[in-house]
GUSENU-626522 format. One record per residue: residue number from 1; x, y, z of N, C-alpha, C in turn. Coordinates in steps of 0.1 Angstrom, whole numbers, plus 5000, padded with zeros to 4 digits. Atoms other than C-alpha are relative to their C-alpha. Layout:
// residues N
> num|nc1|nc2|nc3|cac1|cac2|cac3|cc1|cc2|cc3
> NUM|X|Y|Z|X|Y|Z|X|Y|Z
...
***
This chain:
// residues 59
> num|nc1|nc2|nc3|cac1|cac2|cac3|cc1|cc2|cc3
> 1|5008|4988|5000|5000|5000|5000|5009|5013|5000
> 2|4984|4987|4999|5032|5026|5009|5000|5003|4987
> 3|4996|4995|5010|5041|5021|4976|4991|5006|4988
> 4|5012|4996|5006|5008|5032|4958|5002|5013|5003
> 5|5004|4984|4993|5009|5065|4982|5009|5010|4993
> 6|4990|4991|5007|5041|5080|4967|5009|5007|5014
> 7|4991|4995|4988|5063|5102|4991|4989|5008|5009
> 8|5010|4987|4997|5032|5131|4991|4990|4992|5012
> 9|5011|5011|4991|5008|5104|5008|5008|4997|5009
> 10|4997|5007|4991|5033|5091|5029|5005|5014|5011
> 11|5001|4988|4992|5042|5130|5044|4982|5001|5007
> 12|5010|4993|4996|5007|5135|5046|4991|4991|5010
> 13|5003|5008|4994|4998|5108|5064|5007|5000|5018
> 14|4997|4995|4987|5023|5116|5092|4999|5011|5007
> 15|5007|4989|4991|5010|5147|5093|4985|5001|5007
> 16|5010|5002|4994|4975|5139|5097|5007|4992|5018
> 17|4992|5005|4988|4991|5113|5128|5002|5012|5009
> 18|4995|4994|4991|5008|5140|5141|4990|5011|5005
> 19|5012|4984|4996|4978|5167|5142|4991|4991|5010
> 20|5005|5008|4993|4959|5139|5158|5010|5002|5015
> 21|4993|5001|4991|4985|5137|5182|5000|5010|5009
> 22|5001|4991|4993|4986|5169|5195|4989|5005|5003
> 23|5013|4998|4999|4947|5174|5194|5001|4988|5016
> 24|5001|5010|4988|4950|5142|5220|5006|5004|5012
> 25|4990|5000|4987|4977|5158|5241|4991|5009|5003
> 26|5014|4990|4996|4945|5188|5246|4992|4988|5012
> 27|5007|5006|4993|4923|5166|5250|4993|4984|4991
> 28|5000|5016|5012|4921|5127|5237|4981|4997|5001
> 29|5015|5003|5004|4878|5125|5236|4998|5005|4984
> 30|4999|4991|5014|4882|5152|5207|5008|4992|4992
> 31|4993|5004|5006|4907|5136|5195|4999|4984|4991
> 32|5006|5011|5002|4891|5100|5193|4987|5006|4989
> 33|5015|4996|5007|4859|5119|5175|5010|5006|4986
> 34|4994|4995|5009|4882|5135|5149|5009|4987|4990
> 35|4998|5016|5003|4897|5098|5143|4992|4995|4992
> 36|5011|5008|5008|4867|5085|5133|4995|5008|4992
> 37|5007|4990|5011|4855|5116|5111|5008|4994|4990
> 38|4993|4997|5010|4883|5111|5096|5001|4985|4988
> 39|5002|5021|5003|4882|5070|5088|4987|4996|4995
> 40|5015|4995|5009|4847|5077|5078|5003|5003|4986
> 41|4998|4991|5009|4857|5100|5055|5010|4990|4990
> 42|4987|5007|5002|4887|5076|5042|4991|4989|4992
> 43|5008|5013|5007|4859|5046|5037|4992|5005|4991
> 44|5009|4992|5009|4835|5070|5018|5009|5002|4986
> 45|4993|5002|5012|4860|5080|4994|5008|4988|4997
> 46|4998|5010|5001|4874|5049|4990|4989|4993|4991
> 47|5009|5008|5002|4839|5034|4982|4997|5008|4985
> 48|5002|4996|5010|4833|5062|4956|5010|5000|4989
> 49|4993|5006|5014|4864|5057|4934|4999|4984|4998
> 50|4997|5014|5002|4862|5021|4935|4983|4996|4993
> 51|5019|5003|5011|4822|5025|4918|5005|5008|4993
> 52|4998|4996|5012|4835|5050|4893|5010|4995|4995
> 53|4989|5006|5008|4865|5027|4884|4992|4990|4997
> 54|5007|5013|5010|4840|4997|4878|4991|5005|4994
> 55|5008|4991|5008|4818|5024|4859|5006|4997|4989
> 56|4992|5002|5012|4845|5025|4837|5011|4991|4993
> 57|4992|5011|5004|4857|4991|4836|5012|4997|5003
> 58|4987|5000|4998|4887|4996|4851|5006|4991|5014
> 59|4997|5009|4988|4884|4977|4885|4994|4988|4999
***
């Protein structure tokens, strides 16, 4: 999977991590809620390219 992301995905990934991180050192309930927005958000798009790549035959 790493190698699909490229360098840009793999920065941006430890920054999301690390924004999490510091949102937790506040306060970790927010930080747990912001988690799952975000993992939501991750399965949603996920679900929508993977129906317009078998739209167009591609997956």
């Amino acid at each position: 999977m790493l190698k699909n992301l490229g360098l840009l995905g793999i920065v941006g990934i430890v920054v999301l991590l690390a924004g999490i991180g510091v949102i937790a050192y506040a306060n970790w309930m927010v930080a747990v809620g912001i988690a799952l927005v975000l993992a939501g958000l991750g399965l949603v798009v996920k679900s929508l390219v993977s129906s317009v790549l078998k739209q167009f035959g591609m997956f």
